[in-house]
N, C-alpha and C positions, 0 to 999 in steps of 0.2 A: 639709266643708260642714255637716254635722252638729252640731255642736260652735260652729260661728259660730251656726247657726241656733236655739242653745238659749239661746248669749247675746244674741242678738238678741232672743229672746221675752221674754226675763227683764231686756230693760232697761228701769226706769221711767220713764224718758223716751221709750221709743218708743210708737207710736202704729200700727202696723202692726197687721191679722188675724193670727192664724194660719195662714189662707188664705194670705197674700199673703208672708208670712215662708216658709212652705213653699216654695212656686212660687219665689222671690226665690232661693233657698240651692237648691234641684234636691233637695229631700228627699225619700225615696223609701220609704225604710221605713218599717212602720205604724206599729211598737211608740216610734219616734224622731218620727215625727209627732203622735202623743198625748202623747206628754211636752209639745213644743212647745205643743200647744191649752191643754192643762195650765196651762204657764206662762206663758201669754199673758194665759190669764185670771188667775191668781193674780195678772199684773203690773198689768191693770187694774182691778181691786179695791184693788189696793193704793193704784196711784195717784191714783184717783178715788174721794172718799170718799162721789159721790153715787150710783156705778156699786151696782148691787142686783144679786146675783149671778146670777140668771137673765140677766141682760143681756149679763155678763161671758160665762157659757156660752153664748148663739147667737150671739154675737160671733164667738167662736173656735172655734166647731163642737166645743165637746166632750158627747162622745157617752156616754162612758163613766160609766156610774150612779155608780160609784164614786169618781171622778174631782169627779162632780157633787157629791156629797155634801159630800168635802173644802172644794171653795170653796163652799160656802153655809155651811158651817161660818166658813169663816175670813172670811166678808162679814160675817156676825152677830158673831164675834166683832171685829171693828172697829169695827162698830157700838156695839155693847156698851160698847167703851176709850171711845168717843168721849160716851160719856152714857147711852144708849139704856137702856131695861128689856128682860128677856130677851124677851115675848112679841112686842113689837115688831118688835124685830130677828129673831126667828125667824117671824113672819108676813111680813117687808119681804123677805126671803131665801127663802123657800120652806122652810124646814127642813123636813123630814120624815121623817127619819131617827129611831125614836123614842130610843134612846138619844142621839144627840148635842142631840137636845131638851133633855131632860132635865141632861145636861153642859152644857150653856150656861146652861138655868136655875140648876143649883147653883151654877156659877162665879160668877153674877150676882147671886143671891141672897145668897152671902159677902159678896161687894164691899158691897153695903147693908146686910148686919148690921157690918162693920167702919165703915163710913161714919155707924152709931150709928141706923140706920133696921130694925133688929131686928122691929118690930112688924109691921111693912108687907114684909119682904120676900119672904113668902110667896107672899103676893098679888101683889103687883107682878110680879113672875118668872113667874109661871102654872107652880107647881112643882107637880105632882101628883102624880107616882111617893111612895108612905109611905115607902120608906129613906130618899130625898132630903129629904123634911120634917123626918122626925127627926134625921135629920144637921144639919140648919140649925137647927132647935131647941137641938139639944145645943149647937151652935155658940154661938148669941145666948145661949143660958141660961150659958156658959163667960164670955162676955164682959161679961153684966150681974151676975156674981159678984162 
């Protein structure tokens, strides 16, 4: 039951809660029900690229800080593939995590200095940790060599 109940959460065409995926499969155990909330929400973020990851979490009742972290991570970073600037997508998703902030700005901030937008991608990104800055400096000043 277990085992349907996780490929059940995890498939992109379904449309089911958490809730109801639970209830549906007789899931009983906690630690096998928080994977499930888990991957209910990772599946509709996945498959809705208008779904904003808070939405995804009271969706599927997940509860778990840490849990929550991950998908507002991987909402912004969708975001992000899809165009977005970091502050954006870390405003639209709730980021709050200061580290993964920060990880998403630099990731975001590369992609526009490779993209040839060096001058602006500081800004753009809302990168403000100083390792990260000069990281992205040394980066742009590597590529405008």
């Amino acid at each position: 039951r277990s085992e349907n109940a996780k490929i059940d959460a995890g498939n992109l065409g379904g449309t089911r809660t958490a809730t109801d995926i639970i209830t549906y499969h007789g899931v009983t155990d906690p630690g096998t029900q928080n994977r499930i909330r888990m991957e209910a929400a990772r599946r509709d973020i996945k498959a809705n690229p208008d779904m904003v990851a808070r939405t995804a979490i009271e969706r599927n009742d997940v509860d778990n800080p840490f849990a929550q972290n991950i998908l507002k991570e991987q909402a912004a970073k969708r975001d992000i593939k899809a165009g977005m600037d970091a502050r954006a997508a870390i405003e639209r998703n709730d980021v709050d995590h200061p580290g993964t902030r920060n990880s998403i700005s630099l990731q975001t901030a590369k992609r526009d200095i490779n993209a040839g937008m060096a001058r602006i991608a500081l800004e753009r990104n809302a990168v403000n940790n100083p390792r990260t800055q000069n990281s992205i400096r040394q980066q742009a000043a590597e590529l405008e060599a």
